[in-house]
N, C-alpha and C positions, 0 to 999 in steps of 0.2 A: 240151934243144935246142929246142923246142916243142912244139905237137900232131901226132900222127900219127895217120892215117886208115888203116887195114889191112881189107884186104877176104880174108876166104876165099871160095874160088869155086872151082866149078866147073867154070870155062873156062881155058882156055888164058891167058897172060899175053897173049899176041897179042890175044887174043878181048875180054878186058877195056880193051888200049889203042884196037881198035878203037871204042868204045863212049863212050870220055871224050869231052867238047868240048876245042876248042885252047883256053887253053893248060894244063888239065890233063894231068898223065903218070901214069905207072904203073911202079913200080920193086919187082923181086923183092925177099922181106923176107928178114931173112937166116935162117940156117938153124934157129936155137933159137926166136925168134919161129914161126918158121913150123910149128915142131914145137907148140909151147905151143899156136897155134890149132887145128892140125889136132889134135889130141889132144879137142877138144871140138866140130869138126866133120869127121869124118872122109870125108866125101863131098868135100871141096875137095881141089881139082887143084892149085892152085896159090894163094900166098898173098902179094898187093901191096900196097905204102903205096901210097895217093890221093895225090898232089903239087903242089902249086901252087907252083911254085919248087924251095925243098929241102927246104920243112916243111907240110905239110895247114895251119897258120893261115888264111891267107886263105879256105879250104872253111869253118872252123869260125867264125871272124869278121870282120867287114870290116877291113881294113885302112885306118887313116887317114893323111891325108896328111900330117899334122904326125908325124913319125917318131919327137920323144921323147916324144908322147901316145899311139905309137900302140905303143910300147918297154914302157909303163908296165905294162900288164898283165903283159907276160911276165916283167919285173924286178920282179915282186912275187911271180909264182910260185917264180921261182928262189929271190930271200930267204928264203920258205917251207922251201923245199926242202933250206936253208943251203947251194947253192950256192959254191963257192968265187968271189971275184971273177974271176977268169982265164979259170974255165970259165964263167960269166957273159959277158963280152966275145967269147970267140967264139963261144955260140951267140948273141947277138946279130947277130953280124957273119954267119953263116951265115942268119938269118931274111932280113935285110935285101938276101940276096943273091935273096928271092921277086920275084913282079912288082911294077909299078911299080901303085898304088896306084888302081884303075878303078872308077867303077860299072858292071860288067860284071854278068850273072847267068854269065860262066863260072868267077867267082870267089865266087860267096856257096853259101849252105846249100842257095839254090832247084834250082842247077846239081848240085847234090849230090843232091838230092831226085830230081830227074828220071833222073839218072845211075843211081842206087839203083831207080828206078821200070824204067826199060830194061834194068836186069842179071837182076835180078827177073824181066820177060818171058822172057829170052833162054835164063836161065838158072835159073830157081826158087829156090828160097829156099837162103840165104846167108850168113853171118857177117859181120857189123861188128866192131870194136874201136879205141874209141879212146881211146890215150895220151898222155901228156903228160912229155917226159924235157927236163932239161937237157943230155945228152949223148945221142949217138947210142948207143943200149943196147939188147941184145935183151930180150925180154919173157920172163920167168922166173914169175910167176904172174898170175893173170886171175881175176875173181867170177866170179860165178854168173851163166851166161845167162838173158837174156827173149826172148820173142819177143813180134815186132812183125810189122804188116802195112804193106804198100804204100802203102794208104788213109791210115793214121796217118802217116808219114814224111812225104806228100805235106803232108796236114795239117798237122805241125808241123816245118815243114823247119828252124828253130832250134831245134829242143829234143829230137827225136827222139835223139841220140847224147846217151847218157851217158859220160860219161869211165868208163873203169876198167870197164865191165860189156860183156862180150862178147851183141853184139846180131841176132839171128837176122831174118832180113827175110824175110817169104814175100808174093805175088802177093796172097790176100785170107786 
C-alpha cells in the first residue's frame, strides 16, 4: 500500500491527534498490529498510524510534483515485493488520494521530528515502527528494538526511522 508510521503511546488517541500539525491525522491500528506492538511495549495505551492522506509517504519522503516520477519509487517497491499488477494500481490510486504535493514542513521528516520531540515531552518515551505493505495488512512480526533519543531524531529527521526495526524514542 506504502509507508506506514505507527506510533505506540502512552496517550490517549485524543492526546496524540491533539499534538499533530494540520494536515496530519492519527487513525487507531488495527487490532493484531496493535497487539504485535504492544507485545514489545507494553506501557502503550493505545497504538496509531501517522497519516498524511491515507499513507505516512509524504512523513517519510517528499512528495513530487511530476506524479509518475514521484510513482517510481513505490512501483519499484511493489515489483520487489512481486506484487500482483491489480494490487499495484490500487494501492497506487489510494497513495495518490494524499495531499496535493507542498513544500510544507507539515509534510516532511522535520514536522515528524518536532511531532516525535513534543510526544516525547508530553509523554516519555515511546515506540516508533515503520512499514512498508502493498496492501493494507496487519503487522504479524517486527526486529528487534533500538533505542533512540530526542536529540538524535531531532538531528537526523531523515534517517532516524528504519523501516522494519521497532524504535524506542526517549526525551535524552
Amino acid at each position: 500500500m506504502c509507508y506506514f508510521l505507527y506510533l505506540a503511546s502512552p496517550l490517549t488517541l485524543s492526546e496524540v491527534r491533539s499534538m499533530l500539525p494540520a494536515p496530519l491525522r492519527a487513525d487507531l491500528a488495527n487490532s493484531q498490529t496493535t497487539q504485535v506492538l504492544k507485545s514489545i511495549d507494553p506501557t502503550a495505551q493505545s497504538v496509531v498510524r501517522i497519516l498524511a492522506g491515507q499513507c505516512s509517504c509524504d512523513l517519510i519522503r517528499p512528495r513530487l510534483a511530476d506524479q509518475r516520477e514521484d510513482e517510481r519509487h513505490l512501483r519499484e517497491r511493489y515489483r520487489r515485493l512481486k506484487v500482483p499488477r491489480s494490487v499495484t494500481i490500487e494501492a497506487l490510486e489510494r497513495h495518490r488520494r494524499g495531499p496535493a504535493p507542498l513544500p510544507t514542513a507539515e509534510s516532511s521528516p522535520r514536522a515528524v521530528a518536532a511531532f516525535v520531540a513534543e510526544h516525547a515531552r508530553n509523554a516519555g518515551t515511546s515506540l516508533y515502527y515503520l512499514h512498508f505493505s502493498a496492501e493494507e495488512e496487519p503487522l504479524s512480526q517486527v526486529g528487534t528494538a533500538r533505542r533512540i533519543t530526542v536529540p538524535q531524531v531531532v538531528a537526523a529527521p531523515d534517517s532516524w526511522l528504519i523501516e522494519g526495526t521497532p524504535t524506542f524514542v526517549s526525551r535524552s
